[in-house]
Each structure stands twice: as structure tokens, then as C-alpha cells.
C-alpha positions in Angstrom: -24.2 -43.4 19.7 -26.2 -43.6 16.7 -27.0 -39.8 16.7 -23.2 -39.7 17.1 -22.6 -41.2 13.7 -25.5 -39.5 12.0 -23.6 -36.1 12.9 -20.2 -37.7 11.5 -22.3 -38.9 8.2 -23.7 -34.8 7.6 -20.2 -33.3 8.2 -18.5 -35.9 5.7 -21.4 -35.4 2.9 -20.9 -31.6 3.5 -17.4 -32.0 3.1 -17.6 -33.9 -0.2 -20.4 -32.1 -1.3 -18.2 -29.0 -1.2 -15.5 -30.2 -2.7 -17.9 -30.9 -5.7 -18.8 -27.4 -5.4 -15.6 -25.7 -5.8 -14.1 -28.1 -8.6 -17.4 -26.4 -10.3 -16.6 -23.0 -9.4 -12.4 -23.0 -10.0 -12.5 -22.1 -13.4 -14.6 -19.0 -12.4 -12.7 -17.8 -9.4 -9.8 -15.8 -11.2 -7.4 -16.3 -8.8 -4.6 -13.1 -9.3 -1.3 -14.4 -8.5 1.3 -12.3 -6.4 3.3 -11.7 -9.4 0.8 -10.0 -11.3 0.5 -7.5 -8.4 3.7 -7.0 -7.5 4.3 -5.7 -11.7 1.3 -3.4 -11.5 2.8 -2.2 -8.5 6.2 -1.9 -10.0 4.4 0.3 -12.7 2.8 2.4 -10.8 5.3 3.8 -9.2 7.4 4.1 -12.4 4.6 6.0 -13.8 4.6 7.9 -10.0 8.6 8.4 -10.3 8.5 10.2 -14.2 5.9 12.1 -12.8 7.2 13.4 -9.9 10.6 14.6 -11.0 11.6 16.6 -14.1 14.3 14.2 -14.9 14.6 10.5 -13.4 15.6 10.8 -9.5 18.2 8.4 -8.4 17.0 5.2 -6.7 18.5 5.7 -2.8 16.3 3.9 -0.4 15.4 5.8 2.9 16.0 4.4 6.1 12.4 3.3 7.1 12.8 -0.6 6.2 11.7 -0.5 3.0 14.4 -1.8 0.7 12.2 -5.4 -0.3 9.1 -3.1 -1.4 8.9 -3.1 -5.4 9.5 -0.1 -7.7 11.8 3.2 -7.1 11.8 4.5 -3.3 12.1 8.1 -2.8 15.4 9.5 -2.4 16.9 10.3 1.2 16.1 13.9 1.9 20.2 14.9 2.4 20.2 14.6 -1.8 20.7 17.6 -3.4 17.4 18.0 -5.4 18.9 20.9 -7.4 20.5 18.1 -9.5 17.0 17.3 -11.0 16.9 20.6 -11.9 16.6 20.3 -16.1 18.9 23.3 -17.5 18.1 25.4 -20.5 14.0 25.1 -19.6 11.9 28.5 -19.3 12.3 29.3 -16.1 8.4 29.8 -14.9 8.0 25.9 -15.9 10.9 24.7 -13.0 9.7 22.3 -10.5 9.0 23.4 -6.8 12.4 21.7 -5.6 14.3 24.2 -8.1 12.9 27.5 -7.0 13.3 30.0 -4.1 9.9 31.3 -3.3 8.9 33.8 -0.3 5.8 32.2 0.9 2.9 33.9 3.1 3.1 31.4 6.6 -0.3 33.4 8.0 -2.5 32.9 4.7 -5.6 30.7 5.6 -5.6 26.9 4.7 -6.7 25.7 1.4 -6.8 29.6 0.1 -4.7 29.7 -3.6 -2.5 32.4 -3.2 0.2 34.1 -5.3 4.0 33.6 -4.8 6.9 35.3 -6.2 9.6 32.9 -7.2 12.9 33.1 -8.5 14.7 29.7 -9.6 17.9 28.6 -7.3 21.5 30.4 -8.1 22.4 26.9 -9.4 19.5 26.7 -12.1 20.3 27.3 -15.4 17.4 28.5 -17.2 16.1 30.8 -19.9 13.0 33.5 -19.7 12.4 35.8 -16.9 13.9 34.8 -13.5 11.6 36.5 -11.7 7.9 35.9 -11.9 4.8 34.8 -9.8 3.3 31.3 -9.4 0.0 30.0 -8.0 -0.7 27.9 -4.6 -2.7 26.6 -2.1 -1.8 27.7 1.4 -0.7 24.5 3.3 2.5 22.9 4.2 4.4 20.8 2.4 3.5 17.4 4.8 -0.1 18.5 4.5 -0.6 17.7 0.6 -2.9 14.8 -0.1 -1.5 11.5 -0.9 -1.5 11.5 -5.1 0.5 15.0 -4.5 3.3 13.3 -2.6 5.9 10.7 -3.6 6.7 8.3 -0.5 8.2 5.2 -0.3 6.3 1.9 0.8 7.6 -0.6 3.9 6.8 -4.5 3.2 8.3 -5.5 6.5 4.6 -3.8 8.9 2.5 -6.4 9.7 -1.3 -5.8 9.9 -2.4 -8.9 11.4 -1.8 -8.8 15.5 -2.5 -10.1 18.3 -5.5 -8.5 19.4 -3.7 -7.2 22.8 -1.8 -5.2 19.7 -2.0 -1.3 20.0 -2.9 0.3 17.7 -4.9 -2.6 15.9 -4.2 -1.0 12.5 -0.1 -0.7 12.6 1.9 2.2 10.3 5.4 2.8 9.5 7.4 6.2 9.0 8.4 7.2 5.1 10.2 9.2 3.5 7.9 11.5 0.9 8.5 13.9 -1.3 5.7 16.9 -2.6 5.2 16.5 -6.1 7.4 18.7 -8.1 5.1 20.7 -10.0 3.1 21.2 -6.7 4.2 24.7 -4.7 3.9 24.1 -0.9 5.1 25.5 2.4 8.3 23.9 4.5 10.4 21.5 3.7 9.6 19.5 0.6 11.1 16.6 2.3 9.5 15.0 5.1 9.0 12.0 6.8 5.0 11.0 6.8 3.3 7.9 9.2 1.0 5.8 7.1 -0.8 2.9 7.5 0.4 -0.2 6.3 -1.6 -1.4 3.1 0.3 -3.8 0.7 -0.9 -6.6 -0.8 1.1 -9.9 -1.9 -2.0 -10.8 -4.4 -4.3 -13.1 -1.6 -8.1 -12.3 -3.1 -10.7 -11.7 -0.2 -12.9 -13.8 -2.4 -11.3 -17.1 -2.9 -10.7 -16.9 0.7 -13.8 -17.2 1.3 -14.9 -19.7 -1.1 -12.3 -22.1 0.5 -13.5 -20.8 4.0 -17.4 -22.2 3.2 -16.2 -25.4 1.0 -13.4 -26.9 2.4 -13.0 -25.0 5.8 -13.5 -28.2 7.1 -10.1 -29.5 5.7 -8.1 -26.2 6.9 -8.0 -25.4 3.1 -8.7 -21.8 4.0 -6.1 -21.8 6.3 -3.7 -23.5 4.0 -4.5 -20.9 1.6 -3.8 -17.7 4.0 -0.2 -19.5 4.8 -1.6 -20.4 8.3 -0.5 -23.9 8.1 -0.7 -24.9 11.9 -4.4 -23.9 12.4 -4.9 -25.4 8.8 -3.4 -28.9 10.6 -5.2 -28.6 13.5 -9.1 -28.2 11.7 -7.7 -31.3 8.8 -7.2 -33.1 11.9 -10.3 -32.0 13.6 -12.9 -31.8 10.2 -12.6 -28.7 11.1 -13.7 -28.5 14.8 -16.6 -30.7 13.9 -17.8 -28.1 12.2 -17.8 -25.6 14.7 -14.2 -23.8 14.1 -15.1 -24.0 10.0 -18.4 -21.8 10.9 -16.0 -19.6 13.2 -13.4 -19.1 10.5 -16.1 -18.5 7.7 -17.2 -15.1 10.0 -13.9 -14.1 10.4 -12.8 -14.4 7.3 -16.3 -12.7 6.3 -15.7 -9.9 8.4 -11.5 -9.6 7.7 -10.4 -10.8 11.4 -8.6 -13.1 9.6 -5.9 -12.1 6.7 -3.0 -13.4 4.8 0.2 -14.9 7.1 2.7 -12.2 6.3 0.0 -9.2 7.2 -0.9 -8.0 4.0 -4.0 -6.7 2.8 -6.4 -8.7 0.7 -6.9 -7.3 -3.2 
């Protein structure tokens, strides 16, 4: 009994001293709040958009569940891309969706080659109609990510069950090659990728919570897991055995935001 009560005495001075701990450290944690993410997010693909396209594309969203992600999605590959098209620009300057090009399909990966081009019967354009344009030989669905244009899904969740397969879920989008970028095939395309937004929960101040106050479900709290965040307030956290648990998990990443997002 009495070693009983000197085990309850340790986990309550923990507690408290951690809670003395992280009123200390608060004012250096820099918590990011979702909002801020969700306007740098909403920039960068602005910035993504203007570059992409010679003139602004029209906002259509695609039909892969992405309507609640922020900033422009890429149009539906039935629009007519030839209404991009700028008029009255030198012709050898056009974007990639404006031009009729005869490609080599049997040149070797990665090799640049030489194309002749010719911009589309709808383009209206000044300078020679007629001329040859640099490449490298790959399709279209095969250019790296910061040469494409796809749209993002909010609605995949990472976190599974761990009977999940696969453990790291994607989604199919919609993508577009980067105008100024010359590539094999279709220019539209639909692309798997992994799931990788973030709603602005920091690894870090998980983890402070986690090692401070894990015993109060903070952590939990914090994450939006509020029923395991009950169940260790009402437990001092597992008597200290389910804080220690979730302090590895959370160490290691088993354990992430409620709605599946990624930590920034």
C-alpha cells in the first residue's frame, strides 16, 4: 500500500512539474495556426497557376474529390486548352498546349531532342509558323512533379488502421504538363499521388505536449483525438504507462493529426 501511494505521489509531481515546464516553454513554441498554412498554400498555387498557363486558366475542378482543397484546381481535361492560347505572340514563344509537334516515340529517355512544331490552325500568331523546338524524350505523365500542374484532394486520409493497405493511401488527379514544357502524349492526364496536406498541426508541439502533459491526454487533445485524450485524463495517462507509449509514437509519426493530415 504504501509503495502504492509513493508511485501515485511521482506521477502527480511529474505531472505538475510538467505543467511548470511548458508554461516556460509556450512562448517559445511558435505554434503555426492552420490558417496561416492554408494562405501559403493558396499562394503557391496562384503563383503555380500564372505560371503554368499563358493567360489565367479557368477554375473547373476535376472529378477526383478535390473541391474543399485551397487555391485553383486544374481544369478538366475535355477544356479546350487552345483558348489559353495568347493571339498576336511570336509564334516560336507559344506554350506546348498551342502547338502541333511531330514527336520521335523511339528516341531514348531523358535524351533532348529536336522537334518541328507548327502552332494549332486556331492560333493566331505572328513570326514563322514553322520552326524547331527543344525536348527531352519522355511522355507527358512522366515529367517531374514542379513540371506538372495537378490538383490536390483534402478528403485521403493518411492515418489507418494498421490492417490498412497500402499504409500510405493516394488519390487520382487531374495534372496538367507545364506549358512551356514540350512532352510526349496527352498533356492531360490523370496522375496517383500520395496524400500529403497539412492543416497546420506542428510535429513539435506535439511532442512537447506528448512528454509534459501526456499524462492529462493533452497530446491527444491537441491531435483532435479526444476519446483516447479522455480515457489517459481519466487514467493519468495509463499510470504512466500509455503517456510513455504515446510519447514513442508520436516520436516516431504512428500517431498524426485526427483528420489524416501530415504534420508541418
Amino acid at each position: 500500500m504504501e509503495k502504492r501511494r509513493q508511485f501515485l505521489v511521482i506521477i502527480l509531481s511529474w505531472h505538475i512539474l510538467s505543467i511548470m515546464v511548458l508554461l516556460i516553454a509556450i512562448p517559445f513554441l511558435g505554434v503555426t495556426s492552420s490558417d496561416s498554412v492554408n494562405d501559403f498554400t493558396h499562394t503557391g498555387s496562384d503563383q503555380a497557376t500564372s505560371s503554368l498557363l499563358p493567360t489565367t486558366a479557368p477554375v473547373n475542378s476535376s472529378s477526383n474529390d478535390s473541391e474543399e482543397a485551397n487555391g485553383p484546381q486544374a481544369p478538366n481535361c475535355t477544356i479546350n486548352a487552345e483558348e489559353w492560347c495568347p493571339e498576336n505572340e511570336n509564334c516560336s514563344s507559344l506554350g506546348g498546349e498551342c502547338l502541333d509537334c511531330i514527336f520521335n516515340t523511339s528516341c531514348i529517355y531523358g535524351t533532348l531532342q529536336t522537334v518541328n512544331c507548327t502552332p494549332k490552325p486556331s492560333v493566331n500568331c505572328t513570326g514563322e509558323r514553322n520552326f524547331k523546338r527543344s525536348y527531352h524524350c519522355r511522355y507527358c505523365y512522366q515529367l517531374p512533379s514542379w513540371l506538372t500542374w495537378c490538383n490536390k484532394s483534402m478528403e485521403c486520409a493518411l492515418n489507418q488502421p494498421r490492417s490498412y493497405y497500402p499504409a500510405r493511401p493516394f488519390y487520382v488527379s487531374t495534372c496538367w504538363a507545364h506549358s512551356k514544357e514540350l512532352c510526349i502524349g496527352r498533356r492531360c492526364f490523370s496522375k496517383q499521388l500520395p496524400c500529403n496536406w497539412s492543416q497546420g498541426y506542428k510535429w513539435s508541439t506535439a511532442m512537447l505536449l506528448s512528454i509534459f502533459l501526456g499524462g492529462f491526454g493533452v497530446d491527444r487533445f491537441y491531435l483532435g483525438l479526444w476519446r483516447e485524450g479522455i480515457g489517459k485524463l481519466l487514467s493519468f495517462g495509463g499510470l504512466g504507462v500509455w503517456t510513455l507509449v504515446d510519447v514513442i509514437l508520436i516520436a516516431v509519426g504512428y500517431i498524426g493529426p485526427w483528420d489524416g493530415s501530415l504534420y508541418i
